[in-house]
C-alpha positions in Angstrom: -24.6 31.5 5.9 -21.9 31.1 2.8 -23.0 29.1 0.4 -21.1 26.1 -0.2 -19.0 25.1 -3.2 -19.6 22.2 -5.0 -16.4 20.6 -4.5 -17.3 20.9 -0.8 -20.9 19.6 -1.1 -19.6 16.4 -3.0 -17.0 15.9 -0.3 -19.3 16.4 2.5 -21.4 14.2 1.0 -18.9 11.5 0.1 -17.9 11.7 4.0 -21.9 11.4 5.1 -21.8 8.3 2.3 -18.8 6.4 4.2 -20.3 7.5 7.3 -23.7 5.7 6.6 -22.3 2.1 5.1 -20.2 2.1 8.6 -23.0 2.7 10.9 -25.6 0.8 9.1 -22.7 -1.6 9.0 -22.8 -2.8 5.3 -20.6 -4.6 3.7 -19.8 -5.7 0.0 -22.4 -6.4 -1.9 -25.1 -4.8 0.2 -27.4 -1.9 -1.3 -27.5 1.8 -0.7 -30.3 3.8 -1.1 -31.5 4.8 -4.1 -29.8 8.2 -5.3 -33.3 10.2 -5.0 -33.5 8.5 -1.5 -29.9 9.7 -0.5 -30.4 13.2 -2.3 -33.4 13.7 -0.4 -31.9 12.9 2.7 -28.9 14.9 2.2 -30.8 18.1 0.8 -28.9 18.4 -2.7 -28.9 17.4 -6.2 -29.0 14.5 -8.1 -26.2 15.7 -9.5 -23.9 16.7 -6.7 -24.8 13.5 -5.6 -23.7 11.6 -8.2 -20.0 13.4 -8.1 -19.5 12.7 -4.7 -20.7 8.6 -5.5 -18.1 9.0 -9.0 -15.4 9.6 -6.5 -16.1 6.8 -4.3 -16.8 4.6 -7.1 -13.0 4.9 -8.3 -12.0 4.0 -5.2 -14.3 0.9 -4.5 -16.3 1.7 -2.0 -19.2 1.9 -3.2 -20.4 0.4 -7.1 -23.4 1.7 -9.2 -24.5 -1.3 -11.0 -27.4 -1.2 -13.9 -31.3 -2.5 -13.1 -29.5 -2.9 -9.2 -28.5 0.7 -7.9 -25.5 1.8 -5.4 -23.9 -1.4 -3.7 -21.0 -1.3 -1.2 -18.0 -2.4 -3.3 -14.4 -3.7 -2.7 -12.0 -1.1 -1.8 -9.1 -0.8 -4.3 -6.6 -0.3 -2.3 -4.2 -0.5 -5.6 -6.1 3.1 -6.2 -5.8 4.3 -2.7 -2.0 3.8 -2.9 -1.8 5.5 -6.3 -3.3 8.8 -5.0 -1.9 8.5 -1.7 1.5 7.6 -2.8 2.3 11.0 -4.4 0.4 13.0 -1.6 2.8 16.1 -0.8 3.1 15.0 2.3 5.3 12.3 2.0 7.0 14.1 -0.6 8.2 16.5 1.9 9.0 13.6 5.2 11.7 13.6 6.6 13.7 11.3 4.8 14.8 9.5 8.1 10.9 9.3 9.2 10.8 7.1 5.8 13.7 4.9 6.6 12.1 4.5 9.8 9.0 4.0 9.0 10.0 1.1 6.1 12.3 -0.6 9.2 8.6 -0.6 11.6 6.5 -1.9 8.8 9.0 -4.8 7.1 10.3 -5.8 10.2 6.9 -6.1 11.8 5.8 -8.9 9.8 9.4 -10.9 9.6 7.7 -13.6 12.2 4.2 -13.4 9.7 6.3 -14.5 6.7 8.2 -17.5 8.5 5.5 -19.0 9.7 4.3 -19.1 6.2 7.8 -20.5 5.1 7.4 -23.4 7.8 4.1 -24.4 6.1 4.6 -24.0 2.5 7.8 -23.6 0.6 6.7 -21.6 -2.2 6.7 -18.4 0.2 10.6 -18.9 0.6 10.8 -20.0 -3.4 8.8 -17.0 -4.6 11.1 -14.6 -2.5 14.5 -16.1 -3.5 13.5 -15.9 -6.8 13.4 -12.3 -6.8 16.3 -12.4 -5.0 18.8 -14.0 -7.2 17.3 -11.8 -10.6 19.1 -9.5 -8.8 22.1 -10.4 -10.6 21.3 -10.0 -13.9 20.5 -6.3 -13.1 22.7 -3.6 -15.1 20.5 -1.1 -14.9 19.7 1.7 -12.2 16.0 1.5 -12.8 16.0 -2.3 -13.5 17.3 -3.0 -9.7 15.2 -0.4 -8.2 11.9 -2.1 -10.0 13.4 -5.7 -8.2 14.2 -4.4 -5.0 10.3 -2.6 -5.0 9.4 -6.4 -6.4 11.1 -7.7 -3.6 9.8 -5.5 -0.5 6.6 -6.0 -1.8 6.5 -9.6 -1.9 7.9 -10.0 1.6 5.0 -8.0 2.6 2.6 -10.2 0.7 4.2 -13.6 2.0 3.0 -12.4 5.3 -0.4 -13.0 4.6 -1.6 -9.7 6.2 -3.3 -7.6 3.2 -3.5 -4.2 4.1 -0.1 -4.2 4.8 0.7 -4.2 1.5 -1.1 -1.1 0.3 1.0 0.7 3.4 4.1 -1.0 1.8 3.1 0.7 -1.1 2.9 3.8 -0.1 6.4 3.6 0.6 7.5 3.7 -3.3 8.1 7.3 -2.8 11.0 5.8 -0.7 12.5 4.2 -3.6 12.7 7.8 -6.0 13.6 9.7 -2.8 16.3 7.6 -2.4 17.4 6.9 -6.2 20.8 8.2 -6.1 21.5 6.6 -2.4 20.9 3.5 -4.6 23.1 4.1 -7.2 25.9 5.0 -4.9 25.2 1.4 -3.3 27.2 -1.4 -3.4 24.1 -3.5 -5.3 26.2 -6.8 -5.1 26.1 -6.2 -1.4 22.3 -5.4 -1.7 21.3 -8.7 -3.4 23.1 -10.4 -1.1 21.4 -9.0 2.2 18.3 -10.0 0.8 19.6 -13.2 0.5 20.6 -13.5 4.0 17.2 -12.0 5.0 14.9 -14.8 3.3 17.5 -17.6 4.2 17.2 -16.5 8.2 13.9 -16.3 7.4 13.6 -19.8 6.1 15.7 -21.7 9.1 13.2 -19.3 11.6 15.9 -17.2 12.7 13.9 -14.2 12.7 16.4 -12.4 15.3 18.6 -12.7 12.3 16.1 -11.7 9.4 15.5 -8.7 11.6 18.8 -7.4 12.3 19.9 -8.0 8.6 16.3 -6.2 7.4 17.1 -3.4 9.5 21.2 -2.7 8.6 19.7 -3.4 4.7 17.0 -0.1 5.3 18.9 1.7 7.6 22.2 1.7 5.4 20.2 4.1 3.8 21.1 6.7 6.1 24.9 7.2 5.8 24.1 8.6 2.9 21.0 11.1 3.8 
């Protein structure tokens, strides 16, 4: 039998980790065993335990706390996008799957976000507010930051959380697509998200969705 390598033992064991918090159904908070307990069990080293624990650590999931041991922790999902966001996989998509793929996920939660709107009008003020800084943008880099600000928000006005960290994976769209921006009318730009949050706000989502899709898909004229 070949030996393993210890990059694969700590991912194995990282894997066996996860594994165990979702059958024993733990949640945040909640103690693992200790890491003699858990190296014993797994048939390795303290020490190739703790890498595979240092790796989830950084990610959340689980948290080695002093005088208290390994506790299920709070998934970062700001982390998980950071790594997953420049995985060479989406580098190399298709650049229409992205467009796509930005159309499925915004417009899926158009109906989310008015229904906030209806019940508090700090969702609509939040967005709008991004919205109209648009116009104070001269630079390329200044109105890609705002329309990322503004995606973004949308996403978070609809209340659903781990939408966002998909959202954000989706930032590789905006440096795919840098000089599609630039060649952009971005007067035009600011004023289809306009028309997006103001559909939004009289619950015309019908409207808010075809507007949110031309705004994506304009996108690819110029692929």
């Amino acid at each position: 039998m070949q030996t393993l390598r210890r990059p694969k033992v700590r991912d194995q064991v990282a894997g066996q980790i996860q594994q165990y918090i979702v059958k024993q159904k733990l949640g945040p908070g909640d103690r693992l065993p200790t890491e003699t307990q858990l190296a014993e069990t797994f048939g390795i080293s303290r020490l190739s335990l703790r890498e595979a624990t240092k790796a989830l650590e950084y990610l959340g999931i689980v948290e080695a706390k002093t005088g208290v041991g390994l506790t299920v922790g709070q998934i970062d999902l700001e982390r998980v996008t950071e790594h997953l966001s420049f995985h060479p996989a989406l580098h190399r998509a298709d650049p229409l799957q992205l467009i796509d793929t930005r159309v499925i996920i915004e417009t899926g939660v158009l109906s989310y976000v008015a229904r906030r709107m209806a019940e508090d009008s700090s969702t609509y003020d939040r967005l709008r507010s991004v919205a109209d800084r648009f116009r104070s943008a001269r630079k390329l880099q200044t109105w890609i930051d705002l329309d990322i600000e503004f995606h973004r928000t949308l996403l978070e006005s609809s209340g659903v959380a781990p939408l966002v960290a998909f959202g954000d994976l989706l930032h590789v769209f905006f440096q795919r697509f840098r000089e599609s921006v630039k060649k952009a009318q971005w007067e035009a730009g600011a004023e289809s998200h306009r028309r997006i949050i103001d559909a939004l706000r009289d619950g015309d989502i019908p409207a808010a969705d075809e507007e949110l899709r031309q705004h994506i898909e304009d996108h690819k004229s110029r692929v």
